[in-house]
N, C-alpha and C positions, 0 to 999 in steps of 0.2 A: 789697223787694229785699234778698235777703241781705250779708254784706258780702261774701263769698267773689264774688261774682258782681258787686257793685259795685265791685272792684278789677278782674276780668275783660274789663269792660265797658271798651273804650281812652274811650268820652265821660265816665265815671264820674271819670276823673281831673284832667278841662279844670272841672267845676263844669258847675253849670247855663245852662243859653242864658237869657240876658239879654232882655226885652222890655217895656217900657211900652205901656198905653191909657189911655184916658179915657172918664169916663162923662160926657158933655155933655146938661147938663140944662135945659129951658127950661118954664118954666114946672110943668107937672106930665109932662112928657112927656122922654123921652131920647132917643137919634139912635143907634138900633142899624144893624149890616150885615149883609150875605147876600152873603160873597166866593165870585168864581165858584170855589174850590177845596173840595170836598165834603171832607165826612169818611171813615173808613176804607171805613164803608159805600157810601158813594153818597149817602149825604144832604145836599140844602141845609141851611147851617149860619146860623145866626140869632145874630151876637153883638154885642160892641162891639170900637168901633177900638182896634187895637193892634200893634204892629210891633217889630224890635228894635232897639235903641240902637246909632246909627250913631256909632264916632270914638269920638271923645270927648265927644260928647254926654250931660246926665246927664239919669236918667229923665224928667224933669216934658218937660226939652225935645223928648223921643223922645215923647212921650205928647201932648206939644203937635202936633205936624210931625204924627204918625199919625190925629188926630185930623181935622188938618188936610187930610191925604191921604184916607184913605179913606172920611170923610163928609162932605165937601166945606165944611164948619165950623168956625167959630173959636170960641173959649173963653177965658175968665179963670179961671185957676185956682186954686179954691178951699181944698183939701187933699190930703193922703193920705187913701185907701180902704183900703191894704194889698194886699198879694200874693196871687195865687192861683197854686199850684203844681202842676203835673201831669208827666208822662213820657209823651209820644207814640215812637211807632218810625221810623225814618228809615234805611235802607239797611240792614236787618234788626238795627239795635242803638236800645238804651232811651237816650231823650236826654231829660233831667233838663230840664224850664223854669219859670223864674221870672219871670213877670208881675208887673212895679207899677201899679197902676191909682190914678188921683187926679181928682178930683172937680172939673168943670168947668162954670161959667156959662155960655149961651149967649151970643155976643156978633153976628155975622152971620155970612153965608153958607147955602148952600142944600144940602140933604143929594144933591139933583139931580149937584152941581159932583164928586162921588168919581170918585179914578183905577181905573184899567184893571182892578184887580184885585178888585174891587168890581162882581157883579151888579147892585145894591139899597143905597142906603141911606134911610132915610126914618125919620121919629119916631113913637114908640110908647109911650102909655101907660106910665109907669115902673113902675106897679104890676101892670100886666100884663107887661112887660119882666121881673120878679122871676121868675115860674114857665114866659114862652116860651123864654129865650134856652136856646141848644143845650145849654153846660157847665154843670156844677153853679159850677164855681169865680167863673164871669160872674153866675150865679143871686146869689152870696155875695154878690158887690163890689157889684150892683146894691140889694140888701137892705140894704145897709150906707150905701147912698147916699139912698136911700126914708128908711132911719132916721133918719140924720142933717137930711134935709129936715123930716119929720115932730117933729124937736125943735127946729128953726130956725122953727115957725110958732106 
């Protein structure tokens, strides 16, 4: 985006939308979703839980609760993964979002238990999780969470 057009833009000046997830991992497998709200296309989207930071909430606890909500799972959290950043459209204007994603143990709960907004949630292969999930940006954190496993054994 140019900057002439990122001043144009009235979201360009609020900053980026705020949201935390979690990559909740058990064993060799992670707890991704299929929320019933399709992408621009029409497609079901294949990712991980994440929501945005309510209050005053800071991200690990927004990544924990999203976690918590839309795959029906609890976690101990392990680290930071880092950000994935992308621009979606919303009411025909470019809105800037920043994801924190952070690294989560399985602790219990059932992927079954996700709220309303959530088709599907159920566990998958982490290494398969790297090349199905929808976004490239999910692809990243997920790869970064593999790696980090893969040097923790």
């Amino acid at each position: 985006m140019s900057e002439t057009a990122a001043t144009e833009d009235p979201s360009a000046a609020r900053g980026p939308e705020l949201s935390a997830g979690g990559v909740v991992v058990r064993g060799e497998a992670v707890v991704v979703i299929v929320p019933f709200k399709r992408d621009p296309c029409g497609n079901r989207v294949l990712g991980l839980p994440k929501g945005h930071i309510d209050g005053d909430e800071t991200a690990e606890q927004a990544a924990t609760r999203e976690v918590r909500e839309e795959a029906g799972v609890t976690g101990r959290l392990i680290e930071s993964l880092g950000e994935a950043r992308y621009t979606y459209r919303r009411d025909g204007c470019t809105v800037a979002k920043q994801v924190a994603f952070f690294l989560f143990e399985y602790v219990d709960g059932d992927p079954a238990d996700h709220d309303h907004e959530i088709e599907e949630a159920r566990w998958m292969p982490l290494r398969e999780a790297v090349d199905a999930l929808t976004y490239d940006g999910e692809r990243r954190i997920a790869a970064r969470a593999l790696s980090l496993r893969d040097v923790d054994r």
